[in-house]
C-alpha positions as CSV (number, residue, x, y, z in Angstrom):
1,X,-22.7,19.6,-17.6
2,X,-20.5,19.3,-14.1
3,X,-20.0,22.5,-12.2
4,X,-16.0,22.8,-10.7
5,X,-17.6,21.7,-7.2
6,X,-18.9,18.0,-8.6
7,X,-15.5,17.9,-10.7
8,X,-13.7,18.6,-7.2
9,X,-15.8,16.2,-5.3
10,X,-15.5,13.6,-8.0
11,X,-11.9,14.2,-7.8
12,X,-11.5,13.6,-4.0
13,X,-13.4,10.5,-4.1
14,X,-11.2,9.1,-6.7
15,X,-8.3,9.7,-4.2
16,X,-9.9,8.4,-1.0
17,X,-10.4,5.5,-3.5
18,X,-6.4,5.6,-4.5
19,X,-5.8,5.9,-1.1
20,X,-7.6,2.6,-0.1
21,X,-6.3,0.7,-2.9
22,X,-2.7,1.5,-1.7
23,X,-3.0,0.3,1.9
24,X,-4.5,-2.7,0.7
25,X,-1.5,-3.6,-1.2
26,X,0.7,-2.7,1.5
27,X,-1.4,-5.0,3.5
28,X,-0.7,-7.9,0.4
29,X,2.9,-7.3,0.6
30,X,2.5,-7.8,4.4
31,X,1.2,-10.9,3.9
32,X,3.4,-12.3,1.3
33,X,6.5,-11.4,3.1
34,X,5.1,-13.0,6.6
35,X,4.8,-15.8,4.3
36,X,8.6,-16.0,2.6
37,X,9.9,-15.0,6.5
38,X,7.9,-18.1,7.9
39,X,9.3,-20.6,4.8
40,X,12.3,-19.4,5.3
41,X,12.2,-20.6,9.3
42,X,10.5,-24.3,7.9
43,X,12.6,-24.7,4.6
44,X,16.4,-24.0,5.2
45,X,16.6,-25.2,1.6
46,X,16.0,-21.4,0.5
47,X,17.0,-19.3,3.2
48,X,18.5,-17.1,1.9
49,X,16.2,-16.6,-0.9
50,X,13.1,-16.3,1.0
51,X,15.0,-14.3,3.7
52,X,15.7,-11.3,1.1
53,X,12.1,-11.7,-0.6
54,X,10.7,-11.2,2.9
55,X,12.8,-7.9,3.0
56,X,12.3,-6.8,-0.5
57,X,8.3,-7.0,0.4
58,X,8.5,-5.7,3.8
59,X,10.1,-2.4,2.2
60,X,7.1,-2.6,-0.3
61,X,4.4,-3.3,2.6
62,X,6.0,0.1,4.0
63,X,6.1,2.2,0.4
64,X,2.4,1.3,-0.3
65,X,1.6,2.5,3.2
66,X,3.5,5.8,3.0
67,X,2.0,6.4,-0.6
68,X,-1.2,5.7,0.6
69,X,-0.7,8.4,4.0
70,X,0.5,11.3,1.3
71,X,-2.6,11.3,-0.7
72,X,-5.0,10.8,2.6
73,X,-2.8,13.8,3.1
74,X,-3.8,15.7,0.1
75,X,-7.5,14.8,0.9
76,X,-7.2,16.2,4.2
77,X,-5.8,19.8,2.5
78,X,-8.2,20.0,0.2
79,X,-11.0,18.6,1.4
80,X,-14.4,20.9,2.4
């Protein structure tokens, strides 16, 4: 059986985990919108379109990254 202090640990692992995982997709949604913000500059075709993709993601890239600082937050509070 667990005691409270291996349920605890266990618990702030999980969210350094969390943590991780959400800066890593804010890094992805970097990426991606880097990548609609450059076709936009080689194919005018789709300006537009790629234009407001690369926004939509960079406002994701920067949610991801803000999730991913509250919970590193949380670890920092709680952790021993």
């Amino acid at each position: 059986m667990t005691t409270e202090e291996e349920k605890f640990a266990a618990l702030i692992e999980d969210l350094h985990q969390l943590a991780a995982y959400l800066h890593s997709r804010g890094d992805k949604t970097l990426k991606l919108s880097q990548q609609f913000a450059e076709n936009a500059r080689r194919d005018t075709s789709n300006k537009e379109y790629d234009l407001r993709q690369s926004t939509m993601l960079d406002y994701q890239h920067h949610t991801w990254h803000e999730i991913g600082n509250m919970v590193e937050k949380l670890i920092k509070q709680h952790e021993t």
